[in-house]
C-alpha positions in Angstrom: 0.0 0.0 0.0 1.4 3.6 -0.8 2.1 6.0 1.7 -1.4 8.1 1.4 -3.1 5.7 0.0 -5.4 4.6 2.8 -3.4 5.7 6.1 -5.4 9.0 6.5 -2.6 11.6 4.8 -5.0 12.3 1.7 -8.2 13.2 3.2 -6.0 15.2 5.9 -3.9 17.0 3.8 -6.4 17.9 1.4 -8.6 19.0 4.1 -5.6 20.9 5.2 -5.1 22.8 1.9 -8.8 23.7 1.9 -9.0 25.0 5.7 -5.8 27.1 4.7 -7.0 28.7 1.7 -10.3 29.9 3.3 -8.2 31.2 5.9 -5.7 32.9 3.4 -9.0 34.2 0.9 -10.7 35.9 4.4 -7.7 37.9 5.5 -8.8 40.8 2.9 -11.6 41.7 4.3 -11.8 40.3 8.3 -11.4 42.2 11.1 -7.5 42.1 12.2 -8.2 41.2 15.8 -9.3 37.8 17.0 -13.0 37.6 18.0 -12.8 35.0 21.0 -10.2 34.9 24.2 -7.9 32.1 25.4 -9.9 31.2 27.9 -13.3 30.6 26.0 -10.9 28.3 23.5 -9.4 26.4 25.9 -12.2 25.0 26.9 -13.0 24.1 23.6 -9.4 22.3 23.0 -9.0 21.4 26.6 -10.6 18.9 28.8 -9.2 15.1 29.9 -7.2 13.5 27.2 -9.8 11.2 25.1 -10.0 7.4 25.5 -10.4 6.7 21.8 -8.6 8.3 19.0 -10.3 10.5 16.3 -9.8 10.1 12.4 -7.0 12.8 11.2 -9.1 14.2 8.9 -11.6 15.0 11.9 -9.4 16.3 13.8 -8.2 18.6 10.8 -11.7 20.0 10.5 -12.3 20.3 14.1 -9.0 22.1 14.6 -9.2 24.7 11.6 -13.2 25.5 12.4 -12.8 26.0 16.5 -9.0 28.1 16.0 -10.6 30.2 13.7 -12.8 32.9 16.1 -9.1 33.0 17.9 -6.9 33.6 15.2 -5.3 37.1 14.4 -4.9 37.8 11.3 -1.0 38.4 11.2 -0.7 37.8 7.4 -2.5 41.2 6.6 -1.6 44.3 4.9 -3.6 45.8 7.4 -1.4 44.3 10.6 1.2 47.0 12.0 2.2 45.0 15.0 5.4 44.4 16.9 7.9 43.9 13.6 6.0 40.7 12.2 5.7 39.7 8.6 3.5 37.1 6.3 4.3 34.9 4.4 5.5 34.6 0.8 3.6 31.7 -1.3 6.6 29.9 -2.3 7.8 30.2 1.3 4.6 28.6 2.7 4.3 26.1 0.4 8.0 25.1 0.9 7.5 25.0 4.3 4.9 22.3 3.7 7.0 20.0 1.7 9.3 20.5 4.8 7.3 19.1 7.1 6.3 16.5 4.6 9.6 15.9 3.8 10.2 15.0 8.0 14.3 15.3 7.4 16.0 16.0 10.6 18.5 18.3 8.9 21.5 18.4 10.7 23.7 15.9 9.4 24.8 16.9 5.7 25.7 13.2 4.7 22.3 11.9 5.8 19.9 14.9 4.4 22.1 15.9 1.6 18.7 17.7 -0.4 18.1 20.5 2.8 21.9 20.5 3.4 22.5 21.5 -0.4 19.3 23.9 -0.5 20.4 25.8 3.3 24.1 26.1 2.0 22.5 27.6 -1.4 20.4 29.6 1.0 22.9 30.8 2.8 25.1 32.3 0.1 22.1 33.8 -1.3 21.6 35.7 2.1 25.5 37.1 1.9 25.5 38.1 -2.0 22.3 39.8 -1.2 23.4 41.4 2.1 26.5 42.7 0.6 28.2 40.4 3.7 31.7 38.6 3.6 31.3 35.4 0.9 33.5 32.8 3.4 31.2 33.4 6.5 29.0 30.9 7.7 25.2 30.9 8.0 22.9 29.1 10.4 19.7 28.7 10.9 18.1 29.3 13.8 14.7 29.8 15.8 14.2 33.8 15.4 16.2 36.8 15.9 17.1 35.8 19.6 19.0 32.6 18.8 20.8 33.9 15.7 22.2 36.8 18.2 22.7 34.0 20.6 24.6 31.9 18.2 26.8 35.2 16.9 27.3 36.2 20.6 28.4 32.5 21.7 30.9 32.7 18.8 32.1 35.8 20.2 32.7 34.4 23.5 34.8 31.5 22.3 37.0 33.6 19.9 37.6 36.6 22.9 38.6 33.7 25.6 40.2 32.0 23.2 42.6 34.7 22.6 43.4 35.7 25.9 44.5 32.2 26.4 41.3 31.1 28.1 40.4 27.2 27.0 36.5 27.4 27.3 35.7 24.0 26.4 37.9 22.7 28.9 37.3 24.8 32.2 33.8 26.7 31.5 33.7 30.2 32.5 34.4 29.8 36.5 37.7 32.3 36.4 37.4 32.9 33.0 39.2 36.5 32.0 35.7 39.0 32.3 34.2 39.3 28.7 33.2 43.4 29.1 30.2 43.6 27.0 28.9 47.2 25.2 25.4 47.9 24.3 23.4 51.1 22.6 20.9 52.4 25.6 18.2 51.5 23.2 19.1 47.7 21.6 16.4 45.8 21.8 15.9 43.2 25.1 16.7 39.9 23.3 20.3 40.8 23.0 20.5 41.6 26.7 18.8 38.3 27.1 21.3 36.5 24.8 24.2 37.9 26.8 22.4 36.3 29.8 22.2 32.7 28.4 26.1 32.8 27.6 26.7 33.5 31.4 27.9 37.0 30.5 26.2 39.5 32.7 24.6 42.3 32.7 26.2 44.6 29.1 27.1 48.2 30.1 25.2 51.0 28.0 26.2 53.1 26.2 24.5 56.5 25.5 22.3 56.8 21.8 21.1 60.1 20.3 17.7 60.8 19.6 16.7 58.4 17.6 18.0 55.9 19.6 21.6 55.5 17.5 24.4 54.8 20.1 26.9 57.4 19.7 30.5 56.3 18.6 32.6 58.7 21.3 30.5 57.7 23.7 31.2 53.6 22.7 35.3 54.8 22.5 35.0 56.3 26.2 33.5 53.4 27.3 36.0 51.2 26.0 38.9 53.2 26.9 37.6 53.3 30.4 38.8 49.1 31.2 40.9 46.3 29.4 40.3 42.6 28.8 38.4 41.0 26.1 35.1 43.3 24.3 31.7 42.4 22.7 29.9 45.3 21.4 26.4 45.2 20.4 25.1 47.2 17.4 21.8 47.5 16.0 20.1 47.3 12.3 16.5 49.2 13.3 15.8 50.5 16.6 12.6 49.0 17.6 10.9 52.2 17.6 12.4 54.4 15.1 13.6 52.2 12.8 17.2 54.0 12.9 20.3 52.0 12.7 23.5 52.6 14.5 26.4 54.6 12.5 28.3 51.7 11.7 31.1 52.4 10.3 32.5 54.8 13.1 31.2 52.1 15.7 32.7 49.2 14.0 36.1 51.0 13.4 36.5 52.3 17.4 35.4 48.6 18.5 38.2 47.1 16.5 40.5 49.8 17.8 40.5 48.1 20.9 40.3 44.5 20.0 36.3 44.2 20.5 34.0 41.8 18.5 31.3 43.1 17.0 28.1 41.7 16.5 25.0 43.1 15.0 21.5 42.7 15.8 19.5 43.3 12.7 16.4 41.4 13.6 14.6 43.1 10.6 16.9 45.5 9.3 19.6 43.8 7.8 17.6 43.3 4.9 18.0 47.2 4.1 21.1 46.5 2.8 19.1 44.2 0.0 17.2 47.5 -1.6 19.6 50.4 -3.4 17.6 52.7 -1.8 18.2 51.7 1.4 21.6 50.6 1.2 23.0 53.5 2.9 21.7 52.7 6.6 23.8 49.9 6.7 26.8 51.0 5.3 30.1 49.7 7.1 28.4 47.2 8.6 30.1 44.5 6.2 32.8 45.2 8.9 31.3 43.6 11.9 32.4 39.6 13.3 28.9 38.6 13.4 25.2 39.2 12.5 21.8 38.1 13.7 18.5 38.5 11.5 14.8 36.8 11.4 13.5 36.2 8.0 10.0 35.8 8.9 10.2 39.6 9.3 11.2 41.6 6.6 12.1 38.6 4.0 8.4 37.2 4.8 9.0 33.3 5.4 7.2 31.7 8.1 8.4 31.5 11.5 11.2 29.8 13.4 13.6 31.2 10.8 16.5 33.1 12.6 19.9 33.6 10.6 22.9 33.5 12.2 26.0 34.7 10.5 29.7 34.4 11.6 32.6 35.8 9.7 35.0 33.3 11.8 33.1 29.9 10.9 36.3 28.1 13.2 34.7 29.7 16.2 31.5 29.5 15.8 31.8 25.8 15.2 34.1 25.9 17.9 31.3 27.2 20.0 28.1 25.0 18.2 29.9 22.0 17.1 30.3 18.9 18.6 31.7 15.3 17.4 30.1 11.9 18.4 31.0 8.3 16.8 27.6 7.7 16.1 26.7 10.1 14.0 28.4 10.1 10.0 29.9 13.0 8.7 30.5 14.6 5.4 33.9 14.7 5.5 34.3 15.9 1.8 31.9 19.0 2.1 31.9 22.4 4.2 31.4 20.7 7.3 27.6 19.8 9.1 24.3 22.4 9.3 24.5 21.2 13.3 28.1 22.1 14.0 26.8 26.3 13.1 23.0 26.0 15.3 22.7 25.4 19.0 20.4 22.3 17.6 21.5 18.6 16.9 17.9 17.7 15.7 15.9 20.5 13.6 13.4 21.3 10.9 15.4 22.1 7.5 14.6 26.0 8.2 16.7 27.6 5.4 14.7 25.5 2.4 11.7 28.6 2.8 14.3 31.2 2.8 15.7 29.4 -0.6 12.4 29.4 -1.7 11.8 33.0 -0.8 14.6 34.5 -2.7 14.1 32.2 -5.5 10.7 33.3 -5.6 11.5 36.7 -5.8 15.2 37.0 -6.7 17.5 40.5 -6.3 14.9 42.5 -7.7 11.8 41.3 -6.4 14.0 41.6 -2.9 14.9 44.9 -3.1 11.2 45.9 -4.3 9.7 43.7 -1.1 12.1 45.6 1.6 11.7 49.0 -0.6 7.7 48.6 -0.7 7.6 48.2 3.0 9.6 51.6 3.9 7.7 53.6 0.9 4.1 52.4 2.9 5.8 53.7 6.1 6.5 57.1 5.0 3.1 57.2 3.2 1.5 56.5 6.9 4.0 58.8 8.6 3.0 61.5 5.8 -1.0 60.8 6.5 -0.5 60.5 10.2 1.6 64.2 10.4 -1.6 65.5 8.3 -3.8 64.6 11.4 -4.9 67.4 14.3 -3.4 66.1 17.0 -1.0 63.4 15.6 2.6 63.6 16.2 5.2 61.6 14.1 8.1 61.0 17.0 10.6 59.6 15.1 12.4 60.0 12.0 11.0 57.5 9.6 13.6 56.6 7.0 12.8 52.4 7.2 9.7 50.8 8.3 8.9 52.0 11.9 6.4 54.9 12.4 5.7 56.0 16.3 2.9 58.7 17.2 2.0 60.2 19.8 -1.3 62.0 20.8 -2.0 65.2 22.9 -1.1 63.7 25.8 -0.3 59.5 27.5 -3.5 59.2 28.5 -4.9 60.0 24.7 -2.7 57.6 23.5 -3.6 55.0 25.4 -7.3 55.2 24.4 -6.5 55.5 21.5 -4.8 52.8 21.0 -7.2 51.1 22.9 -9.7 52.3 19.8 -7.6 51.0 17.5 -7.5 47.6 18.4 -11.3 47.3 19.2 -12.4 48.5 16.2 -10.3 45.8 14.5 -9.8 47.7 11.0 -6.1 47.1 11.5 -3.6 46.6 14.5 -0.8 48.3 15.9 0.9 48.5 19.1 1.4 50.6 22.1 4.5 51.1 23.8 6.6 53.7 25.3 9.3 55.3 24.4 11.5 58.2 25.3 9.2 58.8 28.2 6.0 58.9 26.2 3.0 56.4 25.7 3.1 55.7 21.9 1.4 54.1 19.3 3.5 51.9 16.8 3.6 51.0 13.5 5.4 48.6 12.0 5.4 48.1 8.3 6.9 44.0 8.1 4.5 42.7 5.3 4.9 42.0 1.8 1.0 42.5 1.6 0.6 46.4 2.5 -0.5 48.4 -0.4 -1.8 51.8 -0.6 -5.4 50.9 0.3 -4.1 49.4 3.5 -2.2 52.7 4.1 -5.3 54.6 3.7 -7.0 52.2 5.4 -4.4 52.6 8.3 -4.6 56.8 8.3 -8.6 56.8 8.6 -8.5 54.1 11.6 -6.2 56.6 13.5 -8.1 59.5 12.3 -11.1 58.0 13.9 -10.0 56.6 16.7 -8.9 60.3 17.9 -12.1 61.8 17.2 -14.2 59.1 19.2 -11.7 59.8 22.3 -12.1 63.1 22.0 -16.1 62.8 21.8 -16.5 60.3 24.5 
């Protein structure tokens, strides 16, 4: 009997494909927000464990019709929050095959397809990025792990150097690693730096825009000795700027410091001419950490971690065990660069992504995405009341409103009214309202759309 044949694949799968293109058909027009809580759904999904099983395809059906009231509708043109993208239809349906494919894919000699796909993949990422071609690339969870994995790299290298053998004695009396941070990185790296064992990072002061200012890194540095790790940052969280990398690469390196780069979304800038310039100099760094669900739209648990020294960060990954078989002819194993042994093949949707869309299509995606930002930011200034905060020159637009209070209810507004979705936060000192343009899907409808919701959100506070 063929695999699918009888076994309960067929009818599930197809069921499957049919739940998910309702789902993807509906996003157009459905409210963004989810229309039921966790709580009234877990009751639904929860409950004692059954004593009898239930046919897959039943369980497909009953799954896709009771998620739906919960579900938020992330893949829209119309969602603006945190930094989160969609999903590109070669990179969804690649990710299918994935999981149908069920390869464990970190041993090159046993899953030699995904191997030879992530390694095309990776390349890709470093032509497109402008980064060095002998690098190595992992793939990781998200953004957290692929700074985790550049940082751990970082730590063997530094120790390593000052003649510190981490492998062998752990990091009891291990030379201090001093470790430099903009005042306004984002919290993942400080929780990365936590992970490795290394402390608490010292901060160091940013401008306006929340750009970490290069004298300020050189005093810093100046100030102690031993082994450095500085932090930089491709799009500030809430202004979307990006640290001046050149100067802060070149005064790290001055005094011996690694530097690695968190550019959760905004690596990609470099992939679009006319956003090249944000990231200039930071070819420079030791290591860099992106997500590709964000900006390059593939679905999630899709981190990229990227090390210029590939000896230490398989020194730092890596490990060697007689029972697993090695491909000792190629560029060495997709586990040795990812804090994984067993893993999904990750990289094969980002393959398909920029196969999908090569260097143009790329640099259109990223482009698109910071043209509908400025079109918001240039709608939302137009607004009594509105305030553009930041400087939008990439994909992040914050406003504020007459006063914290306003803001919050307006936000608030926002959200209940469901037309599209963005996020609070605070920033600076002041509540704020984000938006964050992360989808391949926003057009100039959704922009409009975006501008009105605000518009009228502001007027119902102020009437109520």
């Amino acid at each position: 009997m063929a695999l699918g044949d009888d076994d309960g694949y067929a009818a599930a799968l197809a069921a499957a494909a049919g739940h998910a293109r309702d789902w993807l058909s509906s996003l157009a027009g459905r409210p963004v927000g989810p229309s039921e809580h966790a709580a009234g759904l877990a009751r639904i999904f929860g409950g004692p464990l059954p004593e009898a099983g239930t046919p897959p395809v039943d369980v497909i059906n009953f799954l896709a019709t009771e998620a739906e009231p919960g579900l938020m509708a992330m893949p829209s043109g119309r969602f603006f929050g945190w930094v989160i993208g969609g999903t590109l239809p070669a990179a969804l349906a690649s990710d299918w095959l994935v999981s149908a494919w069920d390869q464990n894919a970190g041993l090159r000699y046993a899953t030699p397809a995904t191997a030879a796909i992530e390694e095309a993949a990776g390349q890709w990422v470093l032509e497109l990025l402008g980064l060095p071609s002998t690098a190595d690339v992992g793939f990781v969870t998200g953004a957290t792990m692929a700074n985790f994995t550049g940082m751990a790299a970082a730590r063997w290298r530094l120790l390593a150097d000052a003649g510190w053998d981490l492998d062998r004695d752990g990091l009891f009396g291990a030379p201090r690693i001093r470790c430099f941070v903009g005042r306004e990185r984002h919290d993942t790296v400080d929780l990365g730096l936590r992970y490795l064992g290394l402390g608490k990072p010292e901060q160091v002061d940013a401008d306006g825009q929340g750009r970490l200012v290069p004298a300020a890194l050189d005093a810093a540095l100046a100030a102690g000795s031993g082994p450095a790790l500085v932090c930089l940052q491709a799009g500030n969280l809430h202004s979307g700027a990006f640290d001046p990398f050149r100067e802060a690469i070149d005064v790290a390196h001055q005094h011996g410091a690694w530097v690695h780069i968190d550019g959760a979304f905004g690596l990609w800038a470099a992939a679009a001419p006319e956003l090249r310039h944000l990231t200039e100099g930071f070819a420079e760094a030791d290591s860099w950490g992106t997500d590709a669900h964000k900006t390059l739209n593939v679905p999630y648990d899709c981190g990229i971690a990227i090390v210029r020294d590939p000896s230490a960060l398989r020194a730092a990954m890596g490990l060697h065990a007689s029972y697993l078989v090695h491909d000792v002819d190629g560029p060495g194993d997709p586990f040795e660069k990812v804090p994984e042994l067993s893993r999904r093949a990750r990289g094969v949707p980002v393959w398909a992504a920029l196969k999908s869309l090569g260097r143009a299509g790329v640099a259109a995606q990223v482009g698109g995405m910071a043209a509908a930002a400025t079109a918001i930011a240039r709608g939302m200034s137009g607004l009594d009341g509105v305030e553009v905060v930041n400087d939008v020159g990439y994909t992040q637009v914050s406003l504020a409103f007459e006063d914290d209070e306003t803001t919050r209810k307006v936000t608030a507004r926002i959200i209940e009214d469901g037309k599209v979705w963005m996020s609070g936060s605070r920033w600076r000192d002041r509540d704020i309202l984000r938006v964050s343009v992360s989808n391949w899907h926003t057009a100039g409808e959704d922009v409009a759309t975006a501008v009105e919701a605000v518009r009228a959100a502001l007027a119902a506070v102020r009437n109520s």
